[in-house]
Each structure stands twice: as C-alpha cells, then as structure tokens.
C-alpha positions, 0 to 999 in steps of 0.5 A: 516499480517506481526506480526511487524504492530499488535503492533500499538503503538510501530509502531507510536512511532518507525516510526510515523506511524499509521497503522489499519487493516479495514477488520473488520472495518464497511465500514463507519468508514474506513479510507483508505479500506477493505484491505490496506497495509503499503509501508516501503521505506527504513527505513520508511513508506512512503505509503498505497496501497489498492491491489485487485485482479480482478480473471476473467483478473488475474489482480493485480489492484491498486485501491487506493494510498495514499502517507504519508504527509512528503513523498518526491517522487523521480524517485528512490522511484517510479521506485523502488516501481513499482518494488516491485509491480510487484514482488507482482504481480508475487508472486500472479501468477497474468499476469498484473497490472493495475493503477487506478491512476499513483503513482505519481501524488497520494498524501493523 
C-alpha cells in the first residue's frame, strides 16, 4: 500500500477523497471489495478498481469499476487509464487483461 492513502484524513481534506482499505473489513460491511484501489488522474482521484488476478489464464481481470461522482470521462482519461492498466498487467507478468465491464459505461 502506497503510505500516502494511510492518512484518511489528510486524503479527504486534500483531495475530497474518502478512501478504506476492505482486506479486513467483513464482507458484509465492504463498500467497494476485498481489494480495491484508488485511480488518481492528474491531480485527483477520479476512480476505484477492484483487480484480480485469475492465476490458471495469467489474466489481469477487472472485476469491478467504480467512477467518483464528479468525474468527467474523457477519450484522453479512458485511453490513458487503459494504458496504465495494461502497464499493470506487465508488472504482474500477467499475459492479458480481461473487463468485466467496458470502463466507460461504469459509473458508481
């Protein structure tokens, strides 16, 4: 975990962002999942992703997507996050990425 996001609090107050951690929240009281992350576009958070890794395929699949709800998508953000995914998936040494759902059309 990136050390900036375990201040919750200077993170909401800098950038408006509430942001927890579920690995150890009961699964019944996630809000998001077991192992979501934060996107930062620019200077600002702009989304959630919730990675797995399917070890059998060596697949990055993007379970779930979750856009903030100010977010303004545009070509340049979506093409720009696909790229950082799939940078994500090399550092994972994984061979593809799977999508659940087209980021796009994901909102909240």
């Amino acid at each position: 975990m990136d050390n900036l996001l375990w201040d919750r609090k200077l993170i909401k107050s800098l950038f408006d962002f509430d942001y927890k951690w579920e690995v150890y929240t009961p699964p019944k009281d996630r809000k998001f999942g077991y192992y979501v992350l934060p996107i930062l576009y620019n200077n600002k958070f702009i989304a959630r992703v919730e990675p797995v890794i399917d070890k059998k395929e060596n697949t990055l699949i993007i379970k779930n997507w979750w856009w903030e709800g100010s977010v303004k998508k545009s070509d340049m953000m979506i093409k720009s996050i696909k790229e950082c995914l799939i940078n994500f998936k090399k550092y994972l040494n994984a061979n593809d990425i799977k999508y659940i759902k087209d980021l796009t059309s994901r909102c909240s």
